[in-house]
ZADO-1210 file (C-alpha; in nm, 4 decimals, padded with zeros to 6 digits):
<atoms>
<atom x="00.0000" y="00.0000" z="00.0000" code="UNK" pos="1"/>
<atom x="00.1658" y="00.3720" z="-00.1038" code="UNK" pos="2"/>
<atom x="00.0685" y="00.6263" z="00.1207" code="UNK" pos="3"/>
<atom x="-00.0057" y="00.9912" z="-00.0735" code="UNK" pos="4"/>
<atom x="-00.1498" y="01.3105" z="00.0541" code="UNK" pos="5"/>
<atom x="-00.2991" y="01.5414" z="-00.1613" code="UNK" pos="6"/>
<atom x="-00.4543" y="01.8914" z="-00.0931" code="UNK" pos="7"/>
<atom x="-00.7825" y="02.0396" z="-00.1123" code="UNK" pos="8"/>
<atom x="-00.6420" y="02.3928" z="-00.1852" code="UNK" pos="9"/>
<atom x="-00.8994" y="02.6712" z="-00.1700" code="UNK" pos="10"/>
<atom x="-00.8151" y="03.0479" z="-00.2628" code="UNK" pos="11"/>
<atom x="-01.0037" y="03.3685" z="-00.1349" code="UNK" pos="12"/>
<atom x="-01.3038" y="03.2912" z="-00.3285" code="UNK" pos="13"/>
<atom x="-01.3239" y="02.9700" z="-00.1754" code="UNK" pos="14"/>
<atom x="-01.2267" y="02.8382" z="-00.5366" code="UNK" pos="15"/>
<atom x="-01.0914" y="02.4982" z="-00.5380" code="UNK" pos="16"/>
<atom x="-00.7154" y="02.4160" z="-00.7414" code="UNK" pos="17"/>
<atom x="-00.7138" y="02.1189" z="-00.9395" code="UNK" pos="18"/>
<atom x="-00.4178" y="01.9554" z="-01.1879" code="UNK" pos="19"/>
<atom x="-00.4236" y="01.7748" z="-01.4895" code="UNK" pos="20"/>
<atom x="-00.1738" y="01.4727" z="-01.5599" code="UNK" pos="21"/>
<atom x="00.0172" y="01.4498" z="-01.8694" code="UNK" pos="22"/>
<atom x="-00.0486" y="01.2308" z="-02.1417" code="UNK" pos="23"/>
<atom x="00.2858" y="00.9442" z="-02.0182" code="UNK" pos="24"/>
<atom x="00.1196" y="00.8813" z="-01.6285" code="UNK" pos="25"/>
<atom x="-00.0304" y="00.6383" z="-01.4733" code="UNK" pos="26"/>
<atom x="-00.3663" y="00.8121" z="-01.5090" code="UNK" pos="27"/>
<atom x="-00.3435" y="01.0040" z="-01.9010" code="UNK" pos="28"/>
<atom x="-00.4599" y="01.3232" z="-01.8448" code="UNK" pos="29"/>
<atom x="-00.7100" y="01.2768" z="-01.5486" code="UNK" pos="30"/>
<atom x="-00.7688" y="01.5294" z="-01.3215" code="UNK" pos="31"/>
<atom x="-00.6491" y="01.5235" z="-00.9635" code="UNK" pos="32"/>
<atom x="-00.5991" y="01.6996" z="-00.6686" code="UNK" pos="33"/>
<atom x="-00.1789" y="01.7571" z="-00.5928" code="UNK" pos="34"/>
<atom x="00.0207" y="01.6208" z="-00.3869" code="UNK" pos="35"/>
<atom x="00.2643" y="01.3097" z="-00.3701" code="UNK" pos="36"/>
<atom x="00.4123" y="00.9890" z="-00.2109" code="UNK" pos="37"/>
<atom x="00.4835" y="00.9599" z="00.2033" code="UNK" pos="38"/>
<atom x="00.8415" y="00.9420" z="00.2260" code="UNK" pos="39"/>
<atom x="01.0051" y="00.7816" z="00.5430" code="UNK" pos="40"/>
<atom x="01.0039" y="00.9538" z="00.8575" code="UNK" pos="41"/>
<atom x="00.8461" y="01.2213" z="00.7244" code="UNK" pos="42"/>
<atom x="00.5242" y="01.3393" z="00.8964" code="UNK" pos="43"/>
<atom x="00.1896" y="01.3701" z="00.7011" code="UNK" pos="44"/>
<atom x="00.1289" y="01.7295" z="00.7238" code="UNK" pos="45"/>
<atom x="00.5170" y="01.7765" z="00.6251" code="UNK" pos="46"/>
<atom x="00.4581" y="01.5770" z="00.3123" code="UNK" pos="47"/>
<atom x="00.2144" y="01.7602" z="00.1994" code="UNK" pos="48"/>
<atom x="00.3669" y="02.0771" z="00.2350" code="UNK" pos="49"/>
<atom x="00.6618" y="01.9611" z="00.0972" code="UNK" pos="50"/>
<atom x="00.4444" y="01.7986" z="-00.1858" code="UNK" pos="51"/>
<atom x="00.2759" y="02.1369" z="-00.2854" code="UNK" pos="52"/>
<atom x="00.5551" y="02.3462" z="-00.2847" code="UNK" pos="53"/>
<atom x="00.7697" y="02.0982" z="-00.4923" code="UNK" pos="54"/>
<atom x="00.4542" y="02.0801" z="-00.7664" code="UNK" pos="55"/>
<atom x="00.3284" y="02.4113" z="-00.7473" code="UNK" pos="56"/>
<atom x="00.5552" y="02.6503" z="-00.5775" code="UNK" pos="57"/>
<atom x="00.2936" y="02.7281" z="-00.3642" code="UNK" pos="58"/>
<atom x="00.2737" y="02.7323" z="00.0223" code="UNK" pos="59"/>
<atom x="-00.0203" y="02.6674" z="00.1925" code="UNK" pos="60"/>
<atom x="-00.2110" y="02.6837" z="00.5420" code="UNK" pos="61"/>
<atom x="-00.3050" y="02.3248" z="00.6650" code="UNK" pos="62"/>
<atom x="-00.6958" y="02.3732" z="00.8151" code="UNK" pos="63"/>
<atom x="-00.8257" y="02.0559" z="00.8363" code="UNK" pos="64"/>
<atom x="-00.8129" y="01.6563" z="00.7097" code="UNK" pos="65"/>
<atom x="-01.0531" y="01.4267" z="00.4957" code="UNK" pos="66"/>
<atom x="-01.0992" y="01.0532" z="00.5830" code="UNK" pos="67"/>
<atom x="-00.8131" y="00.8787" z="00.4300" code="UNK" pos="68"/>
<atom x="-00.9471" y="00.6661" z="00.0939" code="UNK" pos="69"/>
<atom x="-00.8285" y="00.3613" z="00.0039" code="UNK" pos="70"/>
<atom x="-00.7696" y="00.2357" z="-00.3944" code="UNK" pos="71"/>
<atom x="-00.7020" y="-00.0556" z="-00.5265" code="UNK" pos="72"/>
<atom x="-00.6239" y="-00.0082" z="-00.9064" code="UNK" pos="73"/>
<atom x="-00.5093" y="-00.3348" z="-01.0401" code="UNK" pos="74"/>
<atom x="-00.1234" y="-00.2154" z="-01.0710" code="UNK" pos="75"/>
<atom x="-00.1271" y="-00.0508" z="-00.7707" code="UNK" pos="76"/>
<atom x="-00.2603" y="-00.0057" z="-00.4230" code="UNK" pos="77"/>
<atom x="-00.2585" y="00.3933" z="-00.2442" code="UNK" pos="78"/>
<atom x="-00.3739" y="00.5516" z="00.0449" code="UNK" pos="79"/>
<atom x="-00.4908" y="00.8441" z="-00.0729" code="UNK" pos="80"/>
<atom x="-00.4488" y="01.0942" z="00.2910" code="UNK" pos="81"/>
<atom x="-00.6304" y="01.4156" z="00.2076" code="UNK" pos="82"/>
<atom x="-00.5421" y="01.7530" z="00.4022" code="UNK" pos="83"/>
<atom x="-00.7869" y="02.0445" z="00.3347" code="UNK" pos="84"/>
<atom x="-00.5758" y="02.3572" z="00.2574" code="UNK" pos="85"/>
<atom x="-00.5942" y="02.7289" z="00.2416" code="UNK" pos="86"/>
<atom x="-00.3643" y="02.9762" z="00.0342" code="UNK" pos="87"/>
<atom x="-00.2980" y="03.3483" z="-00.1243" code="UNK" pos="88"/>
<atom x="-00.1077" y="03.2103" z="-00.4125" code="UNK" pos="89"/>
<atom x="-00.3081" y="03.2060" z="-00.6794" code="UNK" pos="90"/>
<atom x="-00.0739" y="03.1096" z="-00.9812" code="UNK" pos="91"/>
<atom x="00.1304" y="02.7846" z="-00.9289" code="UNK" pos="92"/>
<atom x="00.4339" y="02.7166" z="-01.1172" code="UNK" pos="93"/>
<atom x="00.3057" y="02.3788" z="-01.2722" code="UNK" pos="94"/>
<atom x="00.6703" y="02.1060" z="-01.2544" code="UNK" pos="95"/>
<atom x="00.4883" y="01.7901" z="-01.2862" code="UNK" pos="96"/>
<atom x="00.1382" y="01.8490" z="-01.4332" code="UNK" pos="97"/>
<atom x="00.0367" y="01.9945" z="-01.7492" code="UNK" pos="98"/>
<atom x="-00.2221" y="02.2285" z="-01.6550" code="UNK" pos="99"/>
<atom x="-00.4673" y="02.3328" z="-01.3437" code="UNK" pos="100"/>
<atom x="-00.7803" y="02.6113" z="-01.3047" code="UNK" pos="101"/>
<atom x="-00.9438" y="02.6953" z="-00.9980" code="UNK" pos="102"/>
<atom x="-01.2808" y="02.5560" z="-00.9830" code="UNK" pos="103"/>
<atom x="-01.6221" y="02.6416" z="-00.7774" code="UNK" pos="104"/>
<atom x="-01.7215" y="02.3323" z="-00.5758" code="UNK" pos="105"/>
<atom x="-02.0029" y="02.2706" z="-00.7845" code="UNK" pos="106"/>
<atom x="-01.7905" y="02.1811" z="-01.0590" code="UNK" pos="107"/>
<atom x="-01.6208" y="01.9325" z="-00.8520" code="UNK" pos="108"/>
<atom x="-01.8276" y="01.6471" z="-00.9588" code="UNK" pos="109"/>
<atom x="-01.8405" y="01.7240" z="-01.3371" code="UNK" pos="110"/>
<atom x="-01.4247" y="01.7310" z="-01.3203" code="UNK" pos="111"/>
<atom x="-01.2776" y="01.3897" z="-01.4989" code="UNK" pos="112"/>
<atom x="-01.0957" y="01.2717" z="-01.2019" code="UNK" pos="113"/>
<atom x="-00.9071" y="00.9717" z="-01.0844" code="UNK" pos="114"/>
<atom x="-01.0828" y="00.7345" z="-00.9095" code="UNK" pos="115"/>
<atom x="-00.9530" y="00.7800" z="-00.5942" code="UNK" pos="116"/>
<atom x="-00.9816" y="01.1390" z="-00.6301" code="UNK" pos="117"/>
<atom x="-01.2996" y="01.1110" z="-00.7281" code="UNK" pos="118"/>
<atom x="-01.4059" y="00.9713" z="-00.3569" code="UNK" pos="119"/>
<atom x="-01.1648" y="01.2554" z="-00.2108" code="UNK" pos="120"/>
<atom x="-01.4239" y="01.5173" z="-00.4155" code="UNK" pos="121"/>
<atom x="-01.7395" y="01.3347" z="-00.2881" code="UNK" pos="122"/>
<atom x="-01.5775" y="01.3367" z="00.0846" code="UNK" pos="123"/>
<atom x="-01.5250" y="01.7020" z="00.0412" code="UNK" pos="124"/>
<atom x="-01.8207" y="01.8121" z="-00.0895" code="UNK" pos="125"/>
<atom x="-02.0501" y="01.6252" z="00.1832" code="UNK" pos="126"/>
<atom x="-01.8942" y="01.7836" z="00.4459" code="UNK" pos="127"/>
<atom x="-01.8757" y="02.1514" z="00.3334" code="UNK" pos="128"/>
<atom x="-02.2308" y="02.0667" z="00.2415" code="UNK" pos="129"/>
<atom x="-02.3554" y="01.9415" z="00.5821" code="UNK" pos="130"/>
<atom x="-02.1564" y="02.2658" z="00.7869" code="UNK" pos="131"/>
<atom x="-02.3100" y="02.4939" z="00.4756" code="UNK" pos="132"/>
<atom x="-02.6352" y="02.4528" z="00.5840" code="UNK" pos="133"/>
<atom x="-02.7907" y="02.7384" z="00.7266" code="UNK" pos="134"/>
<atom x="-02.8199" y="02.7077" z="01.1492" code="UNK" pos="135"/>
<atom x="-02.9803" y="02.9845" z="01.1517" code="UNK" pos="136"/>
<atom x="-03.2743" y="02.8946" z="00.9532" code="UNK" pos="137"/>
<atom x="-03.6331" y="03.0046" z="01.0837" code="UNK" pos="138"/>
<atom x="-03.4371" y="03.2308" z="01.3396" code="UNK" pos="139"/>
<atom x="-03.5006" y="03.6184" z="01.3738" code="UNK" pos="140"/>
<atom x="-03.1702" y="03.6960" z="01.5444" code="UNK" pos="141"/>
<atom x="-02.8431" y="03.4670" z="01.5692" code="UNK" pos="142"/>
<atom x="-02.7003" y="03.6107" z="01.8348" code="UNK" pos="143"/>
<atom x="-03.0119" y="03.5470" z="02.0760" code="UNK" pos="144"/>
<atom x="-02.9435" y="03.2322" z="01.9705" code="UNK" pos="145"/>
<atom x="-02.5758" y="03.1354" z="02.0605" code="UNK" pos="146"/>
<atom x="-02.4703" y="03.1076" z="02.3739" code="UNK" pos="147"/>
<atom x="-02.1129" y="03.2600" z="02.4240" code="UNK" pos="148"/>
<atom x="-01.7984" y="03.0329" z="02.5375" code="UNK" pos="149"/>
<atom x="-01.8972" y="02.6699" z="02.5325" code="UNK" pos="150"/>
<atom x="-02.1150" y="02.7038" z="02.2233" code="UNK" pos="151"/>
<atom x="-01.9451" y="02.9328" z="02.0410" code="UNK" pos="152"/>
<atom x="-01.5815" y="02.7642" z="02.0853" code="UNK" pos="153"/>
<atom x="-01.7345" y="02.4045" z="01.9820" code="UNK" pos="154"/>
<atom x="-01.8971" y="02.5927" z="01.6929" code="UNK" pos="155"/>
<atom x="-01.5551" y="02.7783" z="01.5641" code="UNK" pos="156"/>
<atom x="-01.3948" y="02.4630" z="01.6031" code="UNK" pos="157"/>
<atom x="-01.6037" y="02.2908" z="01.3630" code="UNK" pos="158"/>
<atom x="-01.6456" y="02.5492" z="01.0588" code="UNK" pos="159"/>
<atom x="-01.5553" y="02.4205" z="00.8040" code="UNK" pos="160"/>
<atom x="-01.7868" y="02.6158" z="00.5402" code="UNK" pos="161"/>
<atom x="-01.7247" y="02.9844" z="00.4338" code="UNK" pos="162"/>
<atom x="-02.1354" y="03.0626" z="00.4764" code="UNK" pos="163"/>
<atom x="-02.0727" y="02.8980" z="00.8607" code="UNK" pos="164"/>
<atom x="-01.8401" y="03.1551" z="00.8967" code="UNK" pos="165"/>
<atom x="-02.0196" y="03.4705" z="00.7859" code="UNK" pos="166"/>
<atom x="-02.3007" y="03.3755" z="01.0383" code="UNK" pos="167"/>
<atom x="-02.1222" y="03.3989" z="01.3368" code="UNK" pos="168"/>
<atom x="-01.9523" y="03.6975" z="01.1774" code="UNK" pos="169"/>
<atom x="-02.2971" y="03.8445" z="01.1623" code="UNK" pos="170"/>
<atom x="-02.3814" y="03.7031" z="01.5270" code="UNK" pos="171"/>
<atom x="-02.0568" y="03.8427" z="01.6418" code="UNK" pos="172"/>
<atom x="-02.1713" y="04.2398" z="01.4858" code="UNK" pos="173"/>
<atom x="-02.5143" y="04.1592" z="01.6851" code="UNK" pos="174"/>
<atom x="-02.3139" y="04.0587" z="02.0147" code="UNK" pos="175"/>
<atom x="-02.0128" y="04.2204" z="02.1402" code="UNK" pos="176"/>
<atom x="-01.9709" y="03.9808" z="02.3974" code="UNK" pos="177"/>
<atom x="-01.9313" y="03.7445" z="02.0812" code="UNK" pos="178"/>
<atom x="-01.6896" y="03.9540" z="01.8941" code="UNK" pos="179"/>
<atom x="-01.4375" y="03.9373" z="02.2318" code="UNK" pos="180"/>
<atom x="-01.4590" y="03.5786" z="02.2694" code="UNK" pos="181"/>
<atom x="-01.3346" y="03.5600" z="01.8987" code="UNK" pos="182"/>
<atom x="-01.0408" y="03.7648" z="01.9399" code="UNK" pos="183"/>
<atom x="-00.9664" y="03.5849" z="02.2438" code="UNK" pos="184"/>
<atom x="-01.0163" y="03.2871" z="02.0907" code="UNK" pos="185"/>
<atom x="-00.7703" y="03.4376" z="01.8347" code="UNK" pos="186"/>
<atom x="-00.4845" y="03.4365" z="02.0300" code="UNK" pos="187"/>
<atom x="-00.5521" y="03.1092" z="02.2086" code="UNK" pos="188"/>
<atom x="-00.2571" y="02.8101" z="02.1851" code="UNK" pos="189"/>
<atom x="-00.5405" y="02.6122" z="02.0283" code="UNK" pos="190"/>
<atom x="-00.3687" y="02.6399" z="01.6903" code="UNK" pos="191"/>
<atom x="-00.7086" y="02.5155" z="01.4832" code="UNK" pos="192"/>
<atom x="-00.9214" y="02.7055" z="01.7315" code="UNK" pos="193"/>
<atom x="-00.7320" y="03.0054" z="01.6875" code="UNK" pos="194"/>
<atom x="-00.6714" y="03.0156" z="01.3099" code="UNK" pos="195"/>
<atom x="-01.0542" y="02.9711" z="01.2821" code="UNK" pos="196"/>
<atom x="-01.1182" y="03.2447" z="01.5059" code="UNK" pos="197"/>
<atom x="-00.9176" y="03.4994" z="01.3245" code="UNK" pos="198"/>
<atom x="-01.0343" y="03.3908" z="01.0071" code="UNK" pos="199"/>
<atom x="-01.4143" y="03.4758" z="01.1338" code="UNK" pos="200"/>
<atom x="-01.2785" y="03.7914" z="01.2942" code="UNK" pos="201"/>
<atom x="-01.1647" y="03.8612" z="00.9123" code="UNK" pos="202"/>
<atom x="-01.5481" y="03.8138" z="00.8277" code="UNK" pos="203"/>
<atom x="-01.6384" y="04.0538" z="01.0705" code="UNK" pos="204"/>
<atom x="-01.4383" y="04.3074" z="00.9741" code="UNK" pos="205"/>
<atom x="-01.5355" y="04.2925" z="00.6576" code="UNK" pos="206"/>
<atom x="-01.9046" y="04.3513" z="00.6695" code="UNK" pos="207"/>
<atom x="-01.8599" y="04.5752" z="00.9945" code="UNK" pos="208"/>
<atom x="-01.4512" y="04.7240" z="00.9966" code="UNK" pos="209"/>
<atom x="-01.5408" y="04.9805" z="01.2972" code="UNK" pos="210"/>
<atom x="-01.5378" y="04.7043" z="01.5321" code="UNK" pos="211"/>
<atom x="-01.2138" y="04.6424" z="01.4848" code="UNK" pos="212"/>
<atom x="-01.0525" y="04.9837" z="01.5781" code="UNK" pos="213"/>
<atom x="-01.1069" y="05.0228" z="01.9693" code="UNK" pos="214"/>
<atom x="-00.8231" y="04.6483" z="01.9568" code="UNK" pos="215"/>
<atom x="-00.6623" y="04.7211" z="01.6917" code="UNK" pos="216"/>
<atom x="-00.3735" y="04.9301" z="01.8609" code="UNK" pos="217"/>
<atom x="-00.3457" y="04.6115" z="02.1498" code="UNK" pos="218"/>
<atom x="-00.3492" y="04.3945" z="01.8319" code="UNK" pos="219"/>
<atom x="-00.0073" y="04.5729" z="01.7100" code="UNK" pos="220"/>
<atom x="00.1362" y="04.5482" z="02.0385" code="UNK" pos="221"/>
<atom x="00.0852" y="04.1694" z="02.0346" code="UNK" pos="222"/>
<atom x="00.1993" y="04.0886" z="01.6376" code="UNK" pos="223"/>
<atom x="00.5586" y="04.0032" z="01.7832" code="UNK" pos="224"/>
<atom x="00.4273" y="03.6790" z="02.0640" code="UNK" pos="225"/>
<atom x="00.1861" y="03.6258" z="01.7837" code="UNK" pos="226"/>
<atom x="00.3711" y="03.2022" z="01.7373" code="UNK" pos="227"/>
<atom x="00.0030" y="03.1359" z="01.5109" code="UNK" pos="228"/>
<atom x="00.0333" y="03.1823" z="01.1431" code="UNK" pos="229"/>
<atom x="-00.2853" y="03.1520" z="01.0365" code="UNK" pos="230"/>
<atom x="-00.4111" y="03.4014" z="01.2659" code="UNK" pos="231"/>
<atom x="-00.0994" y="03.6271" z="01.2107" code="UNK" pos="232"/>
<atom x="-00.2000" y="03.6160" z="00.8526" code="UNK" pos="233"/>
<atom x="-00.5963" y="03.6922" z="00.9612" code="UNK" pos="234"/>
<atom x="-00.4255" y="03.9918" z="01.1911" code="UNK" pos="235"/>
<atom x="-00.2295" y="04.1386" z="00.9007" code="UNK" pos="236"/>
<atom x="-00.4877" y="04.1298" z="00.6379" code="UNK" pos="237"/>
<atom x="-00.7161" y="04.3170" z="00.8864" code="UNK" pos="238"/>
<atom x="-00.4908" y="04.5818" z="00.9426" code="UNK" pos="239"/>
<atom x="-00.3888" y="04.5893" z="00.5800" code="UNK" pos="240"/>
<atom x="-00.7642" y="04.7049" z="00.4661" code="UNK" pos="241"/>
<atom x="-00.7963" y="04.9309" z="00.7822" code="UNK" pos="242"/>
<atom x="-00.7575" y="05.3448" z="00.8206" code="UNK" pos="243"/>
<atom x="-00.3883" y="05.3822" z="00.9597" code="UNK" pos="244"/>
<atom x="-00.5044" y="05.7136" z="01.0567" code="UNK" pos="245"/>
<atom x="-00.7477" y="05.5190" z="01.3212" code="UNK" pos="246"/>
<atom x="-00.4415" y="05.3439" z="01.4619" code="UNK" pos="247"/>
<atom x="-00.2496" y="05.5285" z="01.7333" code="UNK" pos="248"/>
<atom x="00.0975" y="05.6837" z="01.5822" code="UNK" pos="249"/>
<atom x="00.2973" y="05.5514" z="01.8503" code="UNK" pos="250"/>
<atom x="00.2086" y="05.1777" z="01.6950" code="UNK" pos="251"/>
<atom x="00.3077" y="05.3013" z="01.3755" code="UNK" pos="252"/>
<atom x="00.6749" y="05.2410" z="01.4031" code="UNK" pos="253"/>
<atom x="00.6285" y="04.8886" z="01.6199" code="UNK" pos="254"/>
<atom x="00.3769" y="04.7880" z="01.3072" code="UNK" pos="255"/>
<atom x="00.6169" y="04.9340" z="01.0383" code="UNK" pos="256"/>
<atom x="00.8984" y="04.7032" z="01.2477" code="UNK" pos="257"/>
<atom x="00.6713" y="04.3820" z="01.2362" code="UNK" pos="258"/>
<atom x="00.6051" y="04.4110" z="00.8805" code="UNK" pos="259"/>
<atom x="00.9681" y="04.4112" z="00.7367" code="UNK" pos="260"/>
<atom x="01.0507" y="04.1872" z="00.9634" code="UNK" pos="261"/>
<atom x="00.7942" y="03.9234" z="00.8320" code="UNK" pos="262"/>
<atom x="00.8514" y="04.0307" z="00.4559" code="UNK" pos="263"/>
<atom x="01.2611" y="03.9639" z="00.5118" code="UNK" pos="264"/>
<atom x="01.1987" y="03.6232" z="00.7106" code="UNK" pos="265"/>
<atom x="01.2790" y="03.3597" z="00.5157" code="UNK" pos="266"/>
<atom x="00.9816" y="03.1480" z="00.7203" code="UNK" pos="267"/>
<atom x="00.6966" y="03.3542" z="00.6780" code="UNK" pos="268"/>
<atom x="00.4141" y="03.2402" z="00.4506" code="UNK" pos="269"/>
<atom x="00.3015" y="03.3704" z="00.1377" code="UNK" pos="270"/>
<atom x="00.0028" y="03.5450" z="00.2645" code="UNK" pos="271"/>
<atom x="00.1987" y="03.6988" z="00.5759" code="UNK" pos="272"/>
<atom x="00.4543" y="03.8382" z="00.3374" code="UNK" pos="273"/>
<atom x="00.1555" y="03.9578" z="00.0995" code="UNK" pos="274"/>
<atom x="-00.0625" y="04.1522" z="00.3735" code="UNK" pos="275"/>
<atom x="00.3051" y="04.3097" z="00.5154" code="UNK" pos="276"/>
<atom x="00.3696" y="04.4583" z="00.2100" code="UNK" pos="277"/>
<atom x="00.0109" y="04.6033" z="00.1435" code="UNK" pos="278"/>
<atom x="00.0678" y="04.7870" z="00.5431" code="UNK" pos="279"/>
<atom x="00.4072" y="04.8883" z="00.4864" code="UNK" pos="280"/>
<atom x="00.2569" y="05.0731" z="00.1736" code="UNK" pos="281"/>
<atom x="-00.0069" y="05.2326" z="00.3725" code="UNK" pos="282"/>
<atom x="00.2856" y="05.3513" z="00.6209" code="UNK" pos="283"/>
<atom x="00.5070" y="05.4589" z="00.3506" code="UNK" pos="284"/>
<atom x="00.2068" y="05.7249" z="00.2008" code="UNK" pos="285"/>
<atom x="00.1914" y="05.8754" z="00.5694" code="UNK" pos="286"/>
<atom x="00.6238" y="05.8318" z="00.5988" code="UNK" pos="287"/>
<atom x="00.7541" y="05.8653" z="00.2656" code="UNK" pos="288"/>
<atom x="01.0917" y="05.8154" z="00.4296" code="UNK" pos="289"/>
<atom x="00.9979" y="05.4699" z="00.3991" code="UNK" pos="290"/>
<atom x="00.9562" y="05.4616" z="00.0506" code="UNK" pos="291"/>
<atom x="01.3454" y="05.3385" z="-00.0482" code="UNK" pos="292"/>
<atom x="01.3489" y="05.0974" z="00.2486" code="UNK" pos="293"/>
<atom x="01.0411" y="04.8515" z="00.1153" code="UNK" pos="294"/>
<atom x="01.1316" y="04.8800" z="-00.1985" code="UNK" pos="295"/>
<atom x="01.5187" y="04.7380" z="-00.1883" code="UNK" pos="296"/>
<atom x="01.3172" y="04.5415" z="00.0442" code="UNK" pos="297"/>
<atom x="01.0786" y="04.4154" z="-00.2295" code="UNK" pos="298"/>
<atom x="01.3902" y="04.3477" z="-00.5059" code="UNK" pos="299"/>
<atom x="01.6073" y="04.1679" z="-00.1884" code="UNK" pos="300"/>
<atom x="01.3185" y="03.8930" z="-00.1941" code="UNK" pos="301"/>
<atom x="01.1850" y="03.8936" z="-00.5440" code="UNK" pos="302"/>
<atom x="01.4330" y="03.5983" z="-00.6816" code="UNK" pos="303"/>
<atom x="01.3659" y="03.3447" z="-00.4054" code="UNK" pos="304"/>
<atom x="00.9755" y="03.4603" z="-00.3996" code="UNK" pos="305"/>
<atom x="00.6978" y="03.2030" z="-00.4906" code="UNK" pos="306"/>
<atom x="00.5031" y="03.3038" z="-00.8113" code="UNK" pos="307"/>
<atom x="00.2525" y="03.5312" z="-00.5347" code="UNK" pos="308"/>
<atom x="00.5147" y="03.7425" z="-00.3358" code="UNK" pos="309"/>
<atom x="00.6484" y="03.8037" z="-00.7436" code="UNK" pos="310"/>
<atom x="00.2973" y="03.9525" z="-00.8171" code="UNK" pos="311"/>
<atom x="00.2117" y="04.1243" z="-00.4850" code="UNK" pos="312"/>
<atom x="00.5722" y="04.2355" z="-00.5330" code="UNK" pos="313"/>
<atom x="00.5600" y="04.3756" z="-00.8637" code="UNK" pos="314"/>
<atom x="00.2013" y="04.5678" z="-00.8007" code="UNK" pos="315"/>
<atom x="00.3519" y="04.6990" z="-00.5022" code="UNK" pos="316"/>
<atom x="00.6643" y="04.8418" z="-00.6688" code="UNK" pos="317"/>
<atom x="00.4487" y="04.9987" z="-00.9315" code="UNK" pos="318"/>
<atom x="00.2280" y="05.1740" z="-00.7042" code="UNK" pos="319"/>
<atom x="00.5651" y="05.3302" z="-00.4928" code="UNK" pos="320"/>
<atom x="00.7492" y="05.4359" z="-00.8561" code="UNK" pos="321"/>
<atom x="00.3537" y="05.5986" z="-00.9409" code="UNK" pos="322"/>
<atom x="00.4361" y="05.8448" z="-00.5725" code="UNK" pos="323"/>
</atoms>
C-alpha cells in the first residue's frame, strides 16, 4: 500500500485548485488533486507541504483533514491521505502536471478525475455541504441564539464552510460579547481554534470594519508573541484594509517594524509576506521616508519569492514608482 497526501487547496473565493496529468502517467490526463508519495520519517502534514511546494511553488495553510481513501487499481494499491488547505497564491508554477484552473465546488463532480480522487471530491463536498447549511434557519436573530464560550468555541472549532463563517460573523456584529470571545479565541494556543477564530474575525471586519478599531492598537502590540500563522495572517490582512489614521501613531513604528521583519523572514508564509507589504505601503504614504526601504526590500526577496510574493511584489513596486 503507497501512502499519498494530496490537498484540497482553496483560494479567497473559496475556489478549489485542481491539476491535470500528462499524457505518459499512470492516469493520461485525469484530473487530480496535488500532492505526492509519504516518504520515510516524514510526517503527514510535512509531506504535503513539501508535496505542494515541490509541484506548485505554492505554500499553503493546513486547516483541516478528509478521511483517508483507500484504492485498489489493479497495478497498484494507495492511500490516498487528504489535508484540506488554504492559500494566497493564486498562480502555481506547474513542474509535474500539465495544466490546473481553480474551480467552484459545484464543478467538482463534473471534473474527470481519478478514481480515488474522485471519492476525495465526494468526501469534500458532503462535508462543506452538511456545515453549509444554514443554522440559523427560521431564526429572527443569531445572536439570541448562541450562547457565548462553550457554544461558540465548539462551533468555531467545527467550521468548516465559508457561509458557517459569515453567520457567526454576523452574530458576532449583533453581540459584542461574541466579537471578544473571537479575538480571544484568536490568540488562544489552540492552533485550529485560533486560526478559525481569526479567520471569522476577518469576516467581521469585513461587513462591519469599525469594530475592529477600539483592539486594533493592542493587536499591534501583540503581532511580535503572535507564534500562530494563520491568525498572524488573519491579523495582518485586517490591518492591511484598515484606516492607519485610526491606529495610534505611537504603533506606527512597532507595526512598520513587524512588517519588514515578516517580509525579510525567510519562514513567513506567502500570505503573511503579501498583507506586510500592502501595510508597509499604507505607512510609507503617511512616511515617505519609507519609501526606499520597502522597496530594496521588495527586489532583496523577489528571486527566491513564490510566483505570489512576485505579483504582490511587482504591483507593489508599481504603485511606490507611481508616488
Amino acid at each position: 500500500m503507497i501512502n499519498v497526501t494530496c490537498a484540497i487547496i482553496r483560494n479567497e473565493e473559496d475556489e478549489v485548485l485542481v491539476v491535470q496529468r500528462g499524457e505518459a502517467t499512470d492516469h493520461p490526463l485525469k484530473w487530480e488533486f496535488p500532492g505526492g508519495k509519504l516518504h520515510g520519517g516524514e510526517s503527514r502534514e510535512d509531506c504535503i507541504i513539501r508535496e505542494v511546494e515541490e509541484e506548485l511553488s505554492m505554500e499553503v495553510v493546513i486547516v483541516d483533514r478528509l478521511p483517508e481513501v483507500e484504492y485498489d487499481y489493479g497495478f497498484k494499491q494507495i492511500r490516498l491521505i487528504p489535508f484540506i488547505c488554504d492559500t494566497l497564491d493564486e498562480l502555481p508554477f506547474l513542474s509535474e502536471h500539465i495544466a490546473y484552473k481553480w474551480i467552484s465546488s459545484n464543478e467538482l463532480t463534473g471534473t474527470d478525475f481519478s478514481e480515488a480522487d474522485i471519492v476525495v471530491a465526494q468526501n469534500y463536498l458532503e462535508i462543506i455541504t452538511i456545515h453549509s447549511k444554514d443554522p440559523v434557519k427560521n431564526q429572527d436573530n443569531p445572536a439570541d441564539n448562541l450562547s457565548v464560550d462553550k457554544e461558540l468555541r465548539a462551533m468555531v472549532n467545527s467550521m468548516m464552510s465559508m457561509k458557517e463563517a459569515e453567520w457567526v460573523a454576523v452574530s458576532a456584529i449583533e453581540n459584542p460579547e461574541i466579537f471578544s470571545k473571537l479575538l480571544e479565541y484568536s490568540f488562544s494556543e489552540d492552533s485550529k481554534l485560533a486560526f478559525r477564530a481569526s479567520w471569522t474575525l476577518t469576516k467581521v471586519c469585513d461587513r462591519f470594519p469599525e469594530l475592529i478599531y477600539p483592539e486594533i492598537d493592542g493587536i499591534i502590540q501583540k503581532l511580535g508573541a503572535l507564534e500562530n500563522e494563520s491568525a498572524l495572517r488573519s491579523f495582518l490582512r485586517i490591518i492591511s484594509l484598515s484606516d492607519i489614521e485610526r491606529i495610534s501613531e505611537k504603533n506606527h513604528g512597532i507595526l512598520a517594524d513587524q512588517c519588514f521583519r515578516l517580509l525579510r523572514s525567510g519562514f513567513s508564509a506567502v500570505a503573511i509576506k503579501a498583507y506586510s507589504m500592502e501595510v508597509l505601503y499604507k505607512l510609507v504614504l503617511k512616511y515617505p521616508e519609507l519609501r526606499n526601504e520597502l522597496s530594496a526590500t521588495i527586489n532583496m526577496i523577489q528571486p527566491e519569492g513564490s510566483a505570489g510574493i512576485l505579483s504582490r511584489g511587482r504591483q507593489i513596486l508599481k504603485k511606490l514608482a507611481g508616488l
